[in-house]
N, CA, C and O atoms as a DFTB+ gen file, in Angstrom:
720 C
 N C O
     1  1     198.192      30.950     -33.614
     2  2     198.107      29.504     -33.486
     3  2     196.738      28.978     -33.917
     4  3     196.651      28.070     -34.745
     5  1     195.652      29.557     -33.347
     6  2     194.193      29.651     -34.003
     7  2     193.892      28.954     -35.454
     8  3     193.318      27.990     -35.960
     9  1     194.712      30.161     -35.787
    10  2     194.742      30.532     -37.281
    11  2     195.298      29.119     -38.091
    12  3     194.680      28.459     -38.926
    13  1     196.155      28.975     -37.757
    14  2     197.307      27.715     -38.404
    15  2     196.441      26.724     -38.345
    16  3     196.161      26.214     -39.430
    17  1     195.678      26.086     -36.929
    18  2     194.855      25.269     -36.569
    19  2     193.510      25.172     -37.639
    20  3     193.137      24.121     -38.161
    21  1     193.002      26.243     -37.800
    22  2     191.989      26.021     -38.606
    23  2     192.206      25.767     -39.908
    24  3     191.498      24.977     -40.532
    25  1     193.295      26.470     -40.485
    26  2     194.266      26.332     -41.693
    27  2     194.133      24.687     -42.021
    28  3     193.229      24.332     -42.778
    29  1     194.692      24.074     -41.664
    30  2     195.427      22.694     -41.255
    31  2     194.023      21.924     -41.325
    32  3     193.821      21.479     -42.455
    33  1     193.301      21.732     -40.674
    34  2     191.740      20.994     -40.930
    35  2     191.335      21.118     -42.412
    36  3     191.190      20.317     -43.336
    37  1     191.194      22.638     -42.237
    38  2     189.965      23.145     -43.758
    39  2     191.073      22.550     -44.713
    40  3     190.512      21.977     -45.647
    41  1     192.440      22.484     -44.808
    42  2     193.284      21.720     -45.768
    43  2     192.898      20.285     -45.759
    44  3     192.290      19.777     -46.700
    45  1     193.175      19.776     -44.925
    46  2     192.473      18.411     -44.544
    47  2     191.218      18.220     -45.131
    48  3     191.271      17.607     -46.197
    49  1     190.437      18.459     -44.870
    50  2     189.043      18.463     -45.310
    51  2     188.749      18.876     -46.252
    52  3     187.632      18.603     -46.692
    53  1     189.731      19.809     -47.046
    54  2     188.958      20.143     -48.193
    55  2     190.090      18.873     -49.614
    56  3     189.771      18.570     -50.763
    57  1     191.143      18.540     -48.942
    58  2     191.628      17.245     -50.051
    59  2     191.468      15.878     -49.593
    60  3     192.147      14.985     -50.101
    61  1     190.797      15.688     -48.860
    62  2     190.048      14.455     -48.614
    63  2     188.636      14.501     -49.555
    64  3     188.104      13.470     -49.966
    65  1     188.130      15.818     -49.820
    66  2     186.590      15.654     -50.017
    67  2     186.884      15.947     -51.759
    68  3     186.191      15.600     -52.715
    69  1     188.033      16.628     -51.737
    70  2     188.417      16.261     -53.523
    71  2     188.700      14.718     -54.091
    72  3     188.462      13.976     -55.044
    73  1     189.355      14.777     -52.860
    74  2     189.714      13.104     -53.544
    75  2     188.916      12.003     -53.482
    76  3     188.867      11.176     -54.393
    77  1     187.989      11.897     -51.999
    78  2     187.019      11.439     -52.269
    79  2     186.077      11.527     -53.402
    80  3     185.552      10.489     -53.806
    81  1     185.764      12.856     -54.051
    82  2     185.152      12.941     -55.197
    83  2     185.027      12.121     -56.208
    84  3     184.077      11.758     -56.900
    85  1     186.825      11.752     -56.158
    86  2     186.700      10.850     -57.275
    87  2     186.122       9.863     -57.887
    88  3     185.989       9.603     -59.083
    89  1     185.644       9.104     -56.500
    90  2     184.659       8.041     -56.098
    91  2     183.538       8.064     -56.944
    92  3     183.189       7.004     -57.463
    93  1     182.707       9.448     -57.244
    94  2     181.613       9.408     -57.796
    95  2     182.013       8.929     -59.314
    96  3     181.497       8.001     -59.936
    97  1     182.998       9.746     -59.721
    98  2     183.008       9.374     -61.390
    99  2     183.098       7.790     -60.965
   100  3     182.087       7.177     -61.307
   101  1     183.709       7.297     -60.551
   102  2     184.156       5.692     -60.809
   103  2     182.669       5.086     -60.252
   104  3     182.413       3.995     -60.761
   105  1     181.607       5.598     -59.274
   106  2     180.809       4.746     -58.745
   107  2     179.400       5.557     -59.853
   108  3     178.412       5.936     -59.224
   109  1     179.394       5.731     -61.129
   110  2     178.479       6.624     -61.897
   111  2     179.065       5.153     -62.717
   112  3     178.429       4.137     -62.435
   113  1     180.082       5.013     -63.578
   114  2     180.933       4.105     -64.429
   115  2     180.413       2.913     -64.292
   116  3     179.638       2.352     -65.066
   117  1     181.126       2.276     -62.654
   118  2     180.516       0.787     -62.282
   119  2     179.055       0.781     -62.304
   120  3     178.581      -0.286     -62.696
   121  1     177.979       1.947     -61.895
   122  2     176.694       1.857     -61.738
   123  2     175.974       1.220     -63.362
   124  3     175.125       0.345     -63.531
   125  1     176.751       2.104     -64.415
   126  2     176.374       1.869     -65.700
   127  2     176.839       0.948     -66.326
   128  3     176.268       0.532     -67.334
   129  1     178.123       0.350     -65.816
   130  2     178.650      -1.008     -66.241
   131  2     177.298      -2.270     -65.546
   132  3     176.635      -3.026     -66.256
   133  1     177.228      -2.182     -64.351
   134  2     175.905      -3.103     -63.958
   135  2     175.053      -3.255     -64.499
   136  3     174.518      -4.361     -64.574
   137  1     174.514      -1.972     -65.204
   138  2     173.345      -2.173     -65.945
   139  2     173.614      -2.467     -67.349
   140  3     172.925      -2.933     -68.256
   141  1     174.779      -2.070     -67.262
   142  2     174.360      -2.712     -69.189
   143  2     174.933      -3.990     -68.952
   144  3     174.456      -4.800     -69.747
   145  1     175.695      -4.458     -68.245
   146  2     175.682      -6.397     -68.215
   147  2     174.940      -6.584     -67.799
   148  3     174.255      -7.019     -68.725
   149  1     174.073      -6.648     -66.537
   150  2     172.993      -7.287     -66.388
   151  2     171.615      -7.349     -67.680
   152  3     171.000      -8.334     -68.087
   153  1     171.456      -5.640     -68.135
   154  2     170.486      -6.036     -68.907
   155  2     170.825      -5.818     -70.588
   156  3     170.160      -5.260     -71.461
   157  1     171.590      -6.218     -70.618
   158  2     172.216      -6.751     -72.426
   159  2     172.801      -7.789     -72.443
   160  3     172.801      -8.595     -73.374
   161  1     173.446      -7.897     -71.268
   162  2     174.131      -9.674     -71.469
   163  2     173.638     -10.485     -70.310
   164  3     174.301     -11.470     -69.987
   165  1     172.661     -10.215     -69.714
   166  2     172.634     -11.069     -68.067
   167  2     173.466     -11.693     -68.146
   168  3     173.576     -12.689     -68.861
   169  1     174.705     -10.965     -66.984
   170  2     175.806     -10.841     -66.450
   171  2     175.428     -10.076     -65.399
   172  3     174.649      -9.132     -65.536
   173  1     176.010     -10.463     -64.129
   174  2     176.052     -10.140     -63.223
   175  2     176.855     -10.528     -61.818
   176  3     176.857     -11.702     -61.447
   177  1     177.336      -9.802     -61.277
   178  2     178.378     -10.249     -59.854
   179  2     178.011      -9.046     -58.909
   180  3     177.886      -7.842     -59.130
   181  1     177.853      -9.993     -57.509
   182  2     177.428      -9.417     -56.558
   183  2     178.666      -8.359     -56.299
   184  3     178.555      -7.180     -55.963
   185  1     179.583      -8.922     -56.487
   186  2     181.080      -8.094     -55.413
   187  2     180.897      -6.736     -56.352
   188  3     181.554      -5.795     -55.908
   189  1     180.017      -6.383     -57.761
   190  2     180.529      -5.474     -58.777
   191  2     179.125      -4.680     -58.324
   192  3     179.030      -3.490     -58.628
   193  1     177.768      -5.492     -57.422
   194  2     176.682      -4.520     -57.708
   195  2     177.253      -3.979     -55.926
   196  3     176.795      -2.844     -55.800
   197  1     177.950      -4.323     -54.748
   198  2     178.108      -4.070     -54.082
   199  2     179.522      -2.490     -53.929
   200  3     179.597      -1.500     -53.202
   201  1     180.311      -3.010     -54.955
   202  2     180.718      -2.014     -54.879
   203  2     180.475      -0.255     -55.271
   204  3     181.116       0.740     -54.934
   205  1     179.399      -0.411     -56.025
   206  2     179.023       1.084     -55.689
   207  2     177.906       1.528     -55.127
   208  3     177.061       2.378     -55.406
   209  1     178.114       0.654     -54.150
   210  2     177.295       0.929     -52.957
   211  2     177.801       1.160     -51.604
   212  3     177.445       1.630     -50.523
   213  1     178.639       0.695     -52.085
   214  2     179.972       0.785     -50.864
   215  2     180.238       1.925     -50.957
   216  3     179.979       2.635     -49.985
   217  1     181.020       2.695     -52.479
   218  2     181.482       3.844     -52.960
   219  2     180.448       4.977     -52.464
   220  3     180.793       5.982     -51.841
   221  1     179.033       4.638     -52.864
   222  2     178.390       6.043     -51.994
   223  2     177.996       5.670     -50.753
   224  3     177.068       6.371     -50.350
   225  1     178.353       4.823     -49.985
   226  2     178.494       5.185     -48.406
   227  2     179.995       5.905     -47.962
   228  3     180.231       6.608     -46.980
   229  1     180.972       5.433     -49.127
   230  2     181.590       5.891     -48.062
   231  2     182.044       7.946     -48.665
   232  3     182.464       8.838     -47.927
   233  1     181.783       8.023     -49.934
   234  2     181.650       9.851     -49.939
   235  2     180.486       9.870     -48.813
   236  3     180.923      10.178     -47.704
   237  1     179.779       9.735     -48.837
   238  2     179.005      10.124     -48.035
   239  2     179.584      10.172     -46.614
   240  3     179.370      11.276     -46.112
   241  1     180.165       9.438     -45.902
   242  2     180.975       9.143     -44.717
   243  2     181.668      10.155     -44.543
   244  3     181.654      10.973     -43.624
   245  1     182.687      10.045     -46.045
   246  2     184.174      10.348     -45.219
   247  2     184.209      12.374     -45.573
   248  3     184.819      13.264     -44.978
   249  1     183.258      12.428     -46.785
   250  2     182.826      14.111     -47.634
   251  2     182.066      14.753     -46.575
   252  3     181.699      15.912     -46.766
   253  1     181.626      13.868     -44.928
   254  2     181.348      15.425     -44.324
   255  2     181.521      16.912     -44.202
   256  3     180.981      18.004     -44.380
   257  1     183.084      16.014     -43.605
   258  2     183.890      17.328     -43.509
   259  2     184.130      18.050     -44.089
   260  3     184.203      19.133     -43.508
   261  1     184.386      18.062     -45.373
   262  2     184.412      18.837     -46.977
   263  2     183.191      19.697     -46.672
   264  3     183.133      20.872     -46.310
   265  1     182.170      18.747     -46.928
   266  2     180.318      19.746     -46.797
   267  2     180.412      20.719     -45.349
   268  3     179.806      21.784     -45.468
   269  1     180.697      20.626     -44.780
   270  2     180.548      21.171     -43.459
   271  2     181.509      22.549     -43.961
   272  3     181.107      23.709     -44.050
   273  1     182.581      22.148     -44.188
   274  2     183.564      23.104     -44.573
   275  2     183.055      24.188     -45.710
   276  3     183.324      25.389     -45.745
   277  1     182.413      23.584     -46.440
   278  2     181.391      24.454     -47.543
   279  2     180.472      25.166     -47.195
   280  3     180.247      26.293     -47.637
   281  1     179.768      24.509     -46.262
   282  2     178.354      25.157     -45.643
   283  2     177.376      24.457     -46.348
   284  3     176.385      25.046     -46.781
   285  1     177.575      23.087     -46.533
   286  2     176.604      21.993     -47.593
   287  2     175.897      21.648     -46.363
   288  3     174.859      22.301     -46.470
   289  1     175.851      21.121     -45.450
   290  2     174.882      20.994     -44.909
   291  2     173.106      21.434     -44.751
   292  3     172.916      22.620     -45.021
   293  1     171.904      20.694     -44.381
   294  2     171.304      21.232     -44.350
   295  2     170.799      22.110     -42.942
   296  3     170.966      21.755     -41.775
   297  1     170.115      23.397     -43.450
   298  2     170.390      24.155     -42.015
   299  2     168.591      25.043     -42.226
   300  3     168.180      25.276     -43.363
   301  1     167.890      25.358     -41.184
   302  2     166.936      26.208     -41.316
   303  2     167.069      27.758     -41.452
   304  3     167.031      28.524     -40.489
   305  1     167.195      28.053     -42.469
   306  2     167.759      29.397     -42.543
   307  2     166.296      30.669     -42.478
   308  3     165.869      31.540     -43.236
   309  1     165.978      30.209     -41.317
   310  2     164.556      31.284     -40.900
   311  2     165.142      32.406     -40.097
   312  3     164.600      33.509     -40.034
   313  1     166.102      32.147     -39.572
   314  2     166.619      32.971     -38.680
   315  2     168.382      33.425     -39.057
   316  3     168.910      34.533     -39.147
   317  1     168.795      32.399     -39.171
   318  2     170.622      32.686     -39.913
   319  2     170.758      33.356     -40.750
   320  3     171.346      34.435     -40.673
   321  1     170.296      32.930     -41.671
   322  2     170.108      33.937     -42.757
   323  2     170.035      35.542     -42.587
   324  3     170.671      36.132     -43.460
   325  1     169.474      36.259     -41.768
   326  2     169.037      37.272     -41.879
   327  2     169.715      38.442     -40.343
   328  3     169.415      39.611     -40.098
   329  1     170.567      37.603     -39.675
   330  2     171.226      37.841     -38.675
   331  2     172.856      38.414     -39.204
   332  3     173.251      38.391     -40.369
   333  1     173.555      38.863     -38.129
   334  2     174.869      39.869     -38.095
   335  2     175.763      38.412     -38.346
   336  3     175.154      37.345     -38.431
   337  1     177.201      38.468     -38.450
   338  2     178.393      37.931     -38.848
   339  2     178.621      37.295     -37.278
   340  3     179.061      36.168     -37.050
   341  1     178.196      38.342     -36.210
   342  2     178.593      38.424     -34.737
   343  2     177.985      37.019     -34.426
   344  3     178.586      35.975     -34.172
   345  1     176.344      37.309     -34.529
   346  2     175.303      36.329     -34.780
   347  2     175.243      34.635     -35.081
   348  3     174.901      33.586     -34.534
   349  1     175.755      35.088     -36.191
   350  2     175.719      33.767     -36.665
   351  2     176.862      32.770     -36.588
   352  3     176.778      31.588     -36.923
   353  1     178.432      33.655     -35.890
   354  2     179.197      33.098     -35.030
   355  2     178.717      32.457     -33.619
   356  3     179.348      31.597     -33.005
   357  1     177.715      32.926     -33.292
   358  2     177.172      32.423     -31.500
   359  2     176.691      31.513     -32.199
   360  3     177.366      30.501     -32.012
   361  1     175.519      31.251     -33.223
   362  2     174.598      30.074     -33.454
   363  2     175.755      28.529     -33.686
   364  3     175.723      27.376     -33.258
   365  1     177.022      29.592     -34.913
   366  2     177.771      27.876     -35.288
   367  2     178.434      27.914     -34.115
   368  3     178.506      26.697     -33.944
   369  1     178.913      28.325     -33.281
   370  2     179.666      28.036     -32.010
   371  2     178.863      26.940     -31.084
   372  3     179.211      25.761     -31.025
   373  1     177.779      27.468     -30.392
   374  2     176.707      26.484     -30.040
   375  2     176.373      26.157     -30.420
   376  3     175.352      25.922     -29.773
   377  1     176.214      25.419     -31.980
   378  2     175.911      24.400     -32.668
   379  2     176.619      23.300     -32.905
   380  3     176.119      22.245     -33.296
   381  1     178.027      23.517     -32.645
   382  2     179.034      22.549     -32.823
   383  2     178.987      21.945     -30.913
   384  3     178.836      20.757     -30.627
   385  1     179.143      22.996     -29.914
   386  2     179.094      22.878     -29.318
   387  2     178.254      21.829     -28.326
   388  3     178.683      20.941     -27.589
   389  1     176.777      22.313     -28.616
   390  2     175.508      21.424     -28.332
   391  2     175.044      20.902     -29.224
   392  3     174.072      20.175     -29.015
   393  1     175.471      21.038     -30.354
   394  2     174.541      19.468     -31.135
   395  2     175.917      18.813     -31.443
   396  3     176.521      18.279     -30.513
   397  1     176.342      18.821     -32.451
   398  2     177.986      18.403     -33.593
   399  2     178.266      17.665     -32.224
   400  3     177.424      17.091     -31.533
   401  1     179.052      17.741     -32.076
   402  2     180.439      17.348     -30.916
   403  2     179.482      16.221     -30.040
   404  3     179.815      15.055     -30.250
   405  1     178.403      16.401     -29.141
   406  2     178.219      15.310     -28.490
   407  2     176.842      14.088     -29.729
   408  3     176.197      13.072     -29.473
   409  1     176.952      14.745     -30.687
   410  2     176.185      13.210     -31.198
   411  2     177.448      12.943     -31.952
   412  3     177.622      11.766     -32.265
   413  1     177.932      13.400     -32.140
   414  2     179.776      12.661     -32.823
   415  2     180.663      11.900     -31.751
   416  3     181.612      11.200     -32.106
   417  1     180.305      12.073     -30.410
   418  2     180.499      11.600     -29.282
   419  2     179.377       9.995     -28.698
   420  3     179.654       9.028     -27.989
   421  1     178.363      10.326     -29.287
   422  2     177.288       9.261     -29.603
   423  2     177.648       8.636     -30.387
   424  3     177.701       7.480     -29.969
   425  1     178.139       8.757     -31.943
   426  2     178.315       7.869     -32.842
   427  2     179.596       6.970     -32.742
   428  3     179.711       5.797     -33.097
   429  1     180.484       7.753     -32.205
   430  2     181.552       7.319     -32.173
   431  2     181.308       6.407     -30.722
   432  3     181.141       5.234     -31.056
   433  1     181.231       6.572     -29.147
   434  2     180.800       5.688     -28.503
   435  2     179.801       4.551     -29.158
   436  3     180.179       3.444     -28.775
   437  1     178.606       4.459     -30.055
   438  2     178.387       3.453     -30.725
   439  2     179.138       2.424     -32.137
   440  3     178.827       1.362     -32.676
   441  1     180.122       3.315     -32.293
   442  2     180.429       2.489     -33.374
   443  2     181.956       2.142     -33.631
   444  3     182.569       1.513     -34.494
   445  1     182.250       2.775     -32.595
   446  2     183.963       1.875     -32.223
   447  2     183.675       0.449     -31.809
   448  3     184.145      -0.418     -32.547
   449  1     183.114       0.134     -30.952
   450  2     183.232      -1.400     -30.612
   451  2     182.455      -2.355     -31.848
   452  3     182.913      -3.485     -32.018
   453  1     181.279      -1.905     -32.710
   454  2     181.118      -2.270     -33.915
   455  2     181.920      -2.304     -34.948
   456  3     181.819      -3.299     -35.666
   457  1     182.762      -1.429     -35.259
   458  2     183.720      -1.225     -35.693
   459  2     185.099      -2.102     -35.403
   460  3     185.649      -2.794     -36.261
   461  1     185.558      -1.945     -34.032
   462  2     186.628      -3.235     -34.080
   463  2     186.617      -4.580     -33.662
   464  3     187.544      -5.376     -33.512
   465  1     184.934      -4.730     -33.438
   466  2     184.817      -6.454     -33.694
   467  2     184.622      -7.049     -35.671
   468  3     184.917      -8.095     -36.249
   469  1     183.872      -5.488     -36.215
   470  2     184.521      -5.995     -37.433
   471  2     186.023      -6.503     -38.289
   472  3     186.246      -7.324     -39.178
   473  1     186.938      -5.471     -37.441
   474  2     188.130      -5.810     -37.732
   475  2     188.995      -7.074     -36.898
   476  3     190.015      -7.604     -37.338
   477  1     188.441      -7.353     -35.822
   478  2     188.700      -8.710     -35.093
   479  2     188.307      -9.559     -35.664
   480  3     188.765     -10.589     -35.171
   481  1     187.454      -9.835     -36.771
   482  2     186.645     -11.036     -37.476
   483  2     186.885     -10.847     -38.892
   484  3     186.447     -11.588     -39.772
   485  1     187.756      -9.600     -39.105
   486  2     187.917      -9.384     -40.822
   487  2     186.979      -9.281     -41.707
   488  3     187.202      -9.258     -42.918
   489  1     185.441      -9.184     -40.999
   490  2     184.459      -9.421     -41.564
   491  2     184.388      -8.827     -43.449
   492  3     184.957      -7.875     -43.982
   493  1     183.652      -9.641     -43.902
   494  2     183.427      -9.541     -45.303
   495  2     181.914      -9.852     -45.927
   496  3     181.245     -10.798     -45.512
   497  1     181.616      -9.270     -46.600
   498  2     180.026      -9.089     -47.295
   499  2     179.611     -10.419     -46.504
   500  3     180.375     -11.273     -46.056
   501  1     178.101     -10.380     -46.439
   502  2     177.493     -11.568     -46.144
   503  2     176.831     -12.333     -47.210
   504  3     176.256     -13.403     -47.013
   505  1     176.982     -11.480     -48.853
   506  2     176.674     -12.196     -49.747
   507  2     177.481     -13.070     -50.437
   508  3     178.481     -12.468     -50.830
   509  1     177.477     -14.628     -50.864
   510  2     178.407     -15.475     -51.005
   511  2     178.355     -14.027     -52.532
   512  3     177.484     -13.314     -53.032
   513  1     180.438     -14.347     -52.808
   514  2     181.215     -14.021     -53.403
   515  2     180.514     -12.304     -53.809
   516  3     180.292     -11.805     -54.913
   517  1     180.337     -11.811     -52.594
   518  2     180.675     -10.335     -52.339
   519  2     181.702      -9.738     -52.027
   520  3     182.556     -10.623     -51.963
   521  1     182.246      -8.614     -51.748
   522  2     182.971      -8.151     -51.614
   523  2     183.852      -8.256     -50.129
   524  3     183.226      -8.189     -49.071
   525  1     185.621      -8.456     -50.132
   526  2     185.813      -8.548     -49.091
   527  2     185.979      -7.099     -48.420
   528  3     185.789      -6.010     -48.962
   529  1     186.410      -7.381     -47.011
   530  2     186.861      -5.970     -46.262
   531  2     185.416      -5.217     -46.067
   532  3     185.009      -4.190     -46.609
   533  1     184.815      -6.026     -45.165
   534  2     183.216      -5.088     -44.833
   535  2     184.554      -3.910     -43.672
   536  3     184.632      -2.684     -43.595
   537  1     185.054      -4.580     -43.247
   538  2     185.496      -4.166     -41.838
   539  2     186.223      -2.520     -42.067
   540  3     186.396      -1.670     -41.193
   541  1     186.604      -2.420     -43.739
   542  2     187.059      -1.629     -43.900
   543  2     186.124      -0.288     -44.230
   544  3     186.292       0.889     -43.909
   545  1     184.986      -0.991     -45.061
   546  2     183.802       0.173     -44.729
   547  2     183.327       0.749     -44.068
   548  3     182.768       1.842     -44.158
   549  1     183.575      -0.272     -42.892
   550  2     182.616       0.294     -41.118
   551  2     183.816       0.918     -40.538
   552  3     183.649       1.120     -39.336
   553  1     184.996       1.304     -40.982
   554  2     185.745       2.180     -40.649
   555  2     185.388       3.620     -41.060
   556  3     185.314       4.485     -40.188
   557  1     185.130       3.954     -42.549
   558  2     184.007       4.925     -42.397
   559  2     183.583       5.462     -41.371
   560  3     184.079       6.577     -41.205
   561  1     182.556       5.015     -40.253
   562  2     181.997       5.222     -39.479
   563  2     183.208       6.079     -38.693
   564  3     183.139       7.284     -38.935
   565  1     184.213       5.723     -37.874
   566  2     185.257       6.466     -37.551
   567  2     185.530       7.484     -38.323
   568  3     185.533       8.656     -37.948
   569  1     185.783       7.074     -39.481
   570  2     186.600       8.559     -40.227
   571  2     185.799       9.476     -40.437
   572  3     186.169      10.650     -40.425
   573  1     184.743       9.172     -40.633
   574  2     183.278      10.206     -39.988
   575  2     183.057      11.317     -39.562
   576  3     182.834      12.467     -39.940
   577  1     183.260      10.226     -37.957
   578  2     183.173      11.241     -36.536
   579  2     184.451      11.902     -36.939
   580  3     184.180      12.902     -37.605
   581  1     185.349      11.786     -36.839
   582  2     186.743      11.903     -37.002
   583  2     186.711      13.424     -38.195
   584  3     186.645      14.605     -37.855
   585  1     186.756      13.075     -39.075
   586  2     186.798      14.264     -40.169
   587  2     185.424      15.867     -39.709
   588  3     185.519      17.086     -39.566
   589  1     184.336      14.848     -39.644
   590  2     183.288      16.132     -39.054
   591  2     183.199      16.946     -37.761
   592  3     182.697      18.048     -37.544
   593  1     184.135      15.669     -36.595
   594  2     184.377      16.382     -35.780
   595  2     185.780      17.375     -35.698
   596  3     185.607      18.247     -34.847
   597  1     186.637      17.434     -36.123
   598  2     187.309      18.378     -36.664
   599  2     187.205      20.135     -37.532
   600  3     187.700      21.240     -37.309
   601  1     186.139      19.465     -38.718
   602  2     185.982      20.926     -39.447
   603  2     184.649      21.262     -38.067
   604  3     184.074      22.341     -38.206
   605  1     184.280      20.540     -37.046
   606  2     183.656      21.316     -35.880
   607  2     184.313      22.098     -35.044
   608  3     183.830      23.023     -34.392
   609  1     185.611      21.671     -35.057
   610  2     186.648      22.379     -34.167
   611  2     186.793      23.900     -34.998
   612  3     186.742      25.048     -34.557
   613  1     187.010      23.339     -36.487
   614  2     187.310      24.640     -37.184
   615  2     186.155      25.833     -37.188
   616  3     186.352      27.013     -36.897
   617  1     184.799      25.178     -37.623
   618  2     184.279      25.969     -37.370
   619  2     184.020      26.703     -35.570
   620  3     183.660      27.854     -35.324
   621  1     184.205      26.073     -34.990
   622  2     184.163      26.709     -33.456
   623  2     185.158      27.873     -33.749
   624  3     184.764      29.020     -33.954
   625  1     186.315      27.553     -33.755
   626  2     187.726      28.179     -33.951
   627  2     187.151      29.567     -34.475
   628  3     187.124      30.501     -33.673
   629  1     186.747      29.734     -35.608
   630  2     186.572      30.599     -36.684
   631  2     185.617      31.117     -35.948
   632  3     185.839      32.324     -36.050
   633  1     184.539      30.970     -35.158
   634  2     183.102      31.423     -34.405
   635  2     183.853      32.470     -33.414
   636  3     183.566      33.663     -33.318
   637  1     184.876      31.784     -32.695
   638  2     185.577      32.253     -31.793
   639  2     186.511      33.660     -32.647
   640  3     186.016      34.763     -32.416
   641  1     187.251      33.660     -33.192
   642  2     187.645      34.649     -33.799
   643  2     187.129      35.916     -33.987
   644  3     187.477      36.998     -33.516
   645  1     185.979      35.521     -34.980
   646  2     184.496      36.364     -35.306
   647  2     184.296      37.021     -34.416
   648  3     184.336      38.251     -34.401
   649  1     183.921      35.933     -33.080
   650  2     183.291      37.114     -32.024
   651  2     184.289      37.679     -31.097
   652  3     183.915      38.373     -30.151
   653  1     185.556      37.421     -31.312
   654  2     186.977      38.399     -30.731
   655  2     187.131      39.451     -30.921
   656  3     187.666      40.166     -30.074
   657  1     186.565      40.086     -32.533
   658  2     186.956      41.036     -33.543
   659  2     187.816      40.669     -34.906
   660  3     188.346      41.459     -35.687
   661  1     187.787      39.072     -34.952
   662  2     188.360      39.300     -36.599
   663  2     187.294      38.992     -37.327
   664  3     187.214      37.780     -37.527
   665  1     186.365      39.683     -37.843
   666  2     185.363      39.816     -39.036
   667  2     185.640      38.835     -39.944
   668  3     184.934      37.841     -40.109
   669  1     187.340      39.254     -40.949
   670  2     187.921      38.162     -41.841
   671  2     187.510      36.930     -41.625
   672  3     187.481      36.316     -42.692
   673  1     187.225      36.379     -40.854
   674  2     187.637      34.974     -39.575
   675  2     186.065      34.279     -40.141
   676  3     185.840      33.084     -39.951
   677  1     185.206      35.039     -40.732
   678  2     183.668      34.925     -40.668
   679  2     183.644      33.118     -41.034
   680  3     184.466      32.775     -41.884
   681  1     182.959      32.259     -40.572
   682  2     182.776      30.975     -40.685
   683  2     182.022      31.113     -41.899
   684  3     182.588      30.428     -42.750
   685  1     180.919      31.728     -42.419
   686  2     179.800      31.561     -43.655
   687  2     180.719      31.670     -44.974
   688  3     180.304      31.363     -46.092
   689  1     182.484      32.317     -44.614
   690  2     182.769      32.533     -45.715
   691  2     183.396      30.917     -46.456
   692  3     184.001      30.183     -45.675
   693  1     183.251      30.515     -47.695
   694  2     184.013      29.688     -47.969
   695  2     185.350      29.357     -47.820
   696  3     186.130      30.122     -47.253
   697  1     185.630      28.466     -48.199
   698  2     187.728      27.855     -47.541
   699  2     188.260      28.580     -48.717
   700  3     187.525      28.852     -49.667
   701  1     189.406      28.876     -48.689
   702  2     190.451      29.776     -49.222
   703  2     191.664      28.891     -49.326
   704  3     191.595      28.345     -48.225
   705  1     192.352      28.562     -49.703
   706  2     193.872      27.976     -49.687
   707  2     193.976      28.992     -49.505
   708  3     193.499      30.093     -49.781
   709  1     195.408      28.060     -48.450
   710  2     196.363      29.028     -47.714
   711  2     197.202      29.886     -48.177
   712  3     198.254      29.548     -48.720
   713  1     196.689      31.564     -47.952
   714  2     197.619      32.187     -48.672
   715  2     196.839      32.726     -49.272
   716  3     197.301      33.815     -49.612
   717  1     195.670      32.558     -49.690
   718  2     194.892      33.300     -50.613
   719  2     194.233      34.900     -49.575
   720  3     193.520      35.740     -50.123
């Protein structure tokens, strides 16, 4: 059951953070469309310089879980690095444990009620003829906690395994589709 469980996330997380990807080609495109209207034709619209700005908040947001799932994060590898499989299952276990999980518990207690007074007010850019649906960006913030706290579960899951006796199970290793 473990197994299936962690399955099921790292799937999750790893085609959310593909598809999110996509975002970059299109927010690289609009970035270079801005600049060459603004500075070859001064031309310019707020809703067009806002949206890829929007676009890298929200990879950034929603591609935790993907990075986490990778091992993209940044980490001090003075000590991980150079430790057992056993090892470095205790560190991500209590790492998800005592850090991950309760500031994802922080963010999320701060930014749900920010979050659905944006959507009570429909809120939209504060720059005249910016972009609508702020409310939908600051959802982000949820899908966040939401996606990172999950591949936290997975990695716990997988920590837990490790230090059961399934070696295979190792968290440092990269995601596999299922079946591989």
């Amino acid at each position: 059951m473990l197994k299936r469980i962690i399955r099921a996330i790292e799937w999750l997380n790893e085609w959310v953070g593909r598809t999110v990807s996509w975002l970059t080609i299109l927010m690289v495109f609009t970035t270079f469309l801005v600049a060459v209207l603004r500075y070859g034709f001064s031309l310019g619209w707020v809703w067009l310089q806002e949206s890829y700005v929007w676009m890298h908040g929200i990879i950034f947001m929603v591609a935790s879980g993907y990075t986490l799932l990778h091992d993209g994060h940044v980490r001090i590898d003075l000590i991980y690095a150079k430790v057992s499989a056993k090892a470095k299952a205790w560190i991500n276990l209590l790492g998800v444990l005592l850090l991950l999980m309760p500031t994802l518990a922080v963010v999320w207690w701060t930014a749900y009620p920010y979050v659905m007074l944006s959507w009570e007010r429909l809120e939209t850019s504060r720059e005249a003829s910016g972009l609508q649906g702020l409310f939908l960006l600051k959802t982000s913030l949820l899908v966040f906690v939401i996606l990172l706290g999950l591949q936290g579960i997975a990695l716990a899951l997988r920590s837990i395994l490790v230090l059961t006796g399934h070696p295979e199970w190792d968290p440092s290793r990269r995601y596999q589709e299922p079946g591989a």
